[in-house]
C-alpha positions in Angstrom: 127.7 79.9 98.4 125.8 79.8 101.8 125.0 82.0 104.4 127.9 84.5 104.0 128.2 85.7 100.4 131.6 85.5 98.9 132.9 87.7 96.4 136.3 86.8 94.4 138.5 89.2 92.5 141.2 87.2 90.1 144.1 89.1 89.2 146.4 89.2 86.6 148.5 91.5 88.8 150.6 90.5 92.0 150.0 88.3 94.5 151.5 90.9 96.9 148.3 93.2 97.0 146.3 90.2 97.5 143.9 91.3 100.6 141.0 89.5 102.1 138.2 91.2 104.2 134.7 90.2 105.6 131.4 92.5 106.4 128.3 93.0 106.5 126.5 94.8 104.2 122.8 95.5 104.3 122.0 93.3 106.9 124.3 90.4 104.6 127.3 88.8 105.5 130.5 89.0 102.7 133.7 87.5 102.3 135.5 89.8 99.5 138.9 88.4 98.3 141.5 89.6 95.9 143.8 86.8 94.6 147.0 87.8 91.9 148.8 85.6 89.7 151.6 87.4 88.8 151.4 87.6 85.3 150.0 84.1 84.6 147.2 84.5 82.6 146.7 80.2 82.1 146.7 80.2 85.9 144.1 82.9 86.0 141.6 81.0 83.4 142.0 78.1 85.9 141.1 80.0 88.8 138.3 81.3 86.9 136.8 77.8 86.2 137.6 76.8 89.9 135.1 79.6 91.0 132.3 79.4 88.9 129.2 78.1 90.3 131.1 78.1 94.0 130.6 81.7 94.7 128.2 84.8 94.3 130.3 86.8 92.1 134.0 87.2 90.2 135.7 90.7 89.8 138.4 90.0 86.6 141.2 92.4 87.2 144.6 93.1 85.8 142.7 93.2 82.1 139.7 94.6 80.9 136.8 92.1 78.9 136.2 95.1 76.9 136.2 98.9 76.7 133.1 101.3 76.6 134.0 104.5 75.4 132.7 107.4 73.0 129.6 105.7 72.3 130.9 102.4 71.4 132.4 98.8 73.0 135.2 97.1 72.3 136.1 93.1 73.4 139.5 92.5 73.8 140.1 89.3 72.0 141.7 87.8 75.2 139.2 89.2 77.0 136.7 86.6 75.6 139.0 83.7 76.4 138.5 84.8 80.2 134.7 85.3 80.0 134.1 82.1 78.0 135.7 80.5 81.3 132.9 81.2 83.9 129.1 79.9 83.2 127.4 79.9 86.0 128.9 83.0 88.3 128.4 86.4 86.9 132.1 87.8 86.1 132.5 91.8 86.1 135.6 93.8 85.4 134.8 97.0 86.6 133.4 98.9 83.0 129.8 99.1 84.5 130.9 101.0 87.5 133.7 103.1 86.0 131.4 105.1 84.1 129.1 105.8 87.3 131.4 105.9 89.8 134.7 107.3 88.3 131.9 110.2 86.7 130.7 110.8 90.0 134.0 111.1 91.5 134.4 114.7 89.9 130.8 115.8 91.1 131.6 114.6 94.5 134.9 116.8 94.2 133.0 120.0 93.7 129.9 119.7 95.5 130.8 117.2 98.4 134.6 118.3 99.3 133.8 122.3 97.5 136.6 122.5 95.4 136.9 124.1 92.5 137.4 121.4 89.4 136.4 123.7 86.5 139.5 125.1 84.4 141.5 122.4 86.4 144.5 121.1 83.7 143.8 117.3 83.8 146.4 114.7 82.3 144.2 111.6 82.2 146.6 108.8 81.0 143.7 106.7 78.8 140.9 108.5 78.6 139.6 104.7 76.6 139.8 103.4 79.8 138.4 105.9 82.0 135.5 107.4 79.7 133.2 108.4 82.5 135.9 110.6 84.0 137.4 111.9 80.8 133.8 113.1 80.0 132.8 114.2 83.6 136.3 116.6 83.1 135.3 117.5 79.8 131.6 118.5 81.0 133.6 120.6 83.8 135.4 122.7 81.5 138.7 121.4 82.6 141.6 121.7 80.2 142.3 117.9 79.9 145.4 115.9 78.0 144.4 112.6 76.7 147.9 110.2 76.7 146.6 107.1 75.5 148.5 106.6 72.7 151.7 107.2 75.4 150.7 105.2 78.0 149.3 102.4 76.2 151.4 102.2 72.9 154.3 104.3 73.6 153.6 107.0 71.4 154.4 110.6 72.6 151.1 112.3 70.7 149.0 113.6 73.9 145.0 114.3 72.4 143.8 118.0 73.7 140.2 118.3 72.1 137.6 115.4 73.0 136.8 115.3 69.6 140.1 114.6 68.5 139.9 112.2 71.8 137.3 110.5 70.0 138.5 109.8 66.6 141.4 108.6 68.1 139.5 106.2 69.9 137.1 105.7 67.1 140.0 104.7 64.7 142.8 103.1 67.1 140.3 100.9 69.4 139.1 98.4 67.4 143.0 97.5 66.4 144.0 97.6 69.8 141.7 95.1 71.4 142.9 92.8 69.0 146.3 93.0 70.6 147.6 90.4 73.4 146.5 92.8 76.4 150.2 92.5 78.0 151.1 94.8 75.0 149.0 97.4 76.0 149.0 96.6 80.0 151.8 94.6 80.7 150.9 92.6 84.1 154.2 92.8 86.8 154.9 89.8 88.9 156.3 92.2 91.5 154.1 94.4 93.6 155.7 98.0 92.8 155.0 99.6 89.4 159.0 100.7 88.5 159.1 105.1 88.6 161.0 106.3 85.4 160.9 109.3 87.8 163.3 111.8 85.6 162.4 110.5 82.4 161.0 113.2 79.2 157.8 112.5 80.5 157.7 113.9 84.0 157.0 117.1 82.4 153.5 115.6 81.9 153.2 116.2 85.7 154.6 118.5 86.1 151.8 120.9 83.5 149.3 119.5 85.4 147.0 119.7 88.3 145.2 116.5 88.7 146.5 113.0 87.6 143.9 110.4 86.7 144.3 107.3 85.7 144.7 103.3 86.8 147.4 103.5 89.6 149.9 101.8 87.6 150.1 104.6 84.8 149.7 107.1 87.1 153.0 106.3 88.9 155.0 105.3 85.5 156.7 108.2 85.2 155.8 110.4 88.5 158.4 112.7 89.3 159.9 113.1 92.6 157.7 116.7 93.2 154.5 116.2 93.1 153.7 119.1 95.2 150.4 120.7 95.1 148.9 118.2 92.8 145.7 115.9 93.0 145.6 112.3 91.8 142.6 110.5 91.2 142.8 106.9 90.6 141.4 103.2 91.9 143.5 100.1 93.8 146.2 101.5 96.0 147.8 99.4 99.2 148.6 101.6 102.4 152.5 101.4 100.5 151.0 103.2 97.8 149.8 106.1 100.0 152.7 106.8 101.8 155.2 106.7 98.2 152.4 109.1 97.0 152.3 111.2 100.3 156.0 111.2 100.0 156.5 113.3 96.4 154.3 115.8 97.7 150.6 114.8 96.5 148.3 117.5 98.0 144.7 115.0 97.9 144.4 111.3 96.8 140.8 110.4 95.7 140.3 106.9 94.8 137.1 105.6 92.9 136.4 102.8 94.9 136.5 102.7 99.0 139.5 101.6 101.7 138.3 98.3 103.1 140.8 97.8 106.2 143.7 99.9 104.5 143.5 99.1 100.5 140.8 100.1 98.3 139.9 97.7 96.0 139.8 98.3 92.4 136.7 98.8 90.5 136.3 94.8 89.3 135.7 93.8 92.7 133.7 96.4 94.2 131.0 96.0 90.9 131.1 91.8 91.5 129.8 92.8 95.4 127.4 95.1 94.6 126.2 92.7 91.8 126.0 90.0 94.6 124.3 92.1 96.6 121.5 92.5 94.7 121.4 89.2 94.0 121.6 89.2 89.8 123.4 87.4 87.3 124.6 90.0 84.9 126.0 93.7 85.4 123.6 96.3 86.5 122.3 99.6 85.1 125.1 103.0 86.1 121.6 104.2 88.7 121.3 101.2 90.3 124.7 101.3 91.6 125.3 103.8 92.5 122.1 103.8 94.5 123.9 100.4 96.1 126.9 102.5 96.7 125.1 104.8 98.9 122.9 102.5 100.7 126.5 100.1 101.5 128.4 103.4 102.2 130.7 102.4 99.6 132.0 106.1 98.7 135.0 107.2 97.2 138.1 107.7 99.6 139.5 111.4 100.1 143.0 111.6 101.6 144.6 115.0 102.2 147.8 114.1 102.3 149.9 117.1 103.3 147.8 117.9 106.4 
């Protein structure tokens, strides 16, 4: 730690998507890194331990430290292995700005870019995961299809009500996070996410209009036509845009901005703005996003077709 601030993102994920930038924000100087490790989460602890106290901030990505969702949080049980490894450094993974950020995402849709969200058929694949945007859809009116019992355990039972949502979540969450995570999210060692593109699935899809979700879910079963449809969702690589531009996505929103062609997912872009303002510990939903506008750091809106 010195006079550029450096913020590091350790990833459970590839180390193909590993991406390095620096800039200035707010009259500071940052280094932001993203570093995979394929898989290995022992390899990840270590790299953990290696970084704290050397510098500013950690992003933890590839595996959430816990869930906050309908009202409640949930640890992960490994999730408190990874947190126990940093003392000094504050270590985020993303939930604190989700709910802002991801929320916000749907406002900026209809009052920034004017389109119309309400009555919008919305497969989000784990709404646990993605409260803020579950709710902001829900708040819209939109006619949304929770699949995180598919996505995350493999079981075809899609939730249409957010109450049912939220039993579900109520009941299955606290079991779940007991689970080794690469049961629920297994980490790849390559960089692409495999397509089932034909599989039962696709029909998923194909009854919707927008797609939101973590990348990786979001492409699991993607059909080859994706035409006309909107996909909201976080880390994507240049790669990612053009498979996503070539199925036929209408507009690509991610959460978090493209830093020198990648976005970076929501882990890292909470450490920086946590580094920015200098604290030790996650900050309140207002106070990011009020960083976020100050830094510039909004969304990214790609029209894909045009």
């Amino acid at each position: 730690m010195g006079d550029i601030k450096e913020v590091v993102g350790v990833s459970t994920g590839s180390s193909k998507r590993d991406h390095t930038v620096e800039l200035d924000l707010l009259g500071e100087r940052f280094r932001i890194s993203r570093e995979g490790t394929d898989g290995d989460l022992d390899r990840a602890e270590a790299r953990l331990r290696e970084l704290d106290g050397k510098v500013d901030a950690i992003g933890m990505g590839g595996l959430d430290l816990f869930l906050n969702a309908a009202g409640r949080t949930y640890w992960f049980r490994e999730g408190k292995r990874f947190r126990n490894a940093v003392r000094e450094t504050p270590i985020l993974d993303g939930s604190g700005l989700k709910g802002a950020v991801e929320a916000d995402v749907v406002r900026l849709m209809r009052e920034d870019l004017g389109l119309t969200v309400a009555g919008k058929r919305v497969l989000v694949c784990s709404a646990v995961d993605r409260w803020g945007m579950a709710e902001a859809f829900y708040a819209e009116g939109c006619k949304v299809v929770a699949a995180d019992l598919l996505y995350a355990l493999g079981i075809p039972i899609m939730l249409r009500t957010k109450p049912t949502t939220i039993r579900v979540i109520h009941a299955i969450a606290p079991i779940a996070v007991q689970l080794p995570f690469k049961w629920l999210y297994p980490a790849e060692a390559d960089h692409e996410t495999k397509v089932e593109a034909e599989s039962k699935h696709a029909r998923l899809y194909r009854d919707a209009d927008i797609i939101a979700g973590d990348y990786k879910w979001v492409r699991q079963w993607m059909p080859e036509d994706m035409s006309g449809k909107w996909v909201i969702t976080n880390t994507t690589t240049a790669e990612d845009v053009e498979f996503m531009r070539s199925r036929g996505i209408e507009l690509l929103v991610t959460s978090t901005p493209r830093l020198e062609g990648r976005s970076f997912g929501t882990n890292v872009i909470e450490a920086t703005m946590v580094a920015l303002d200098g604290a030790s510990r996650a900050l309140s939903p207002e106070r990011y996003l009020q960083l976020l506008r100050e830094t510039g750091f909004t969304p990214d809106v790609q029209w894909l077709q045009r």
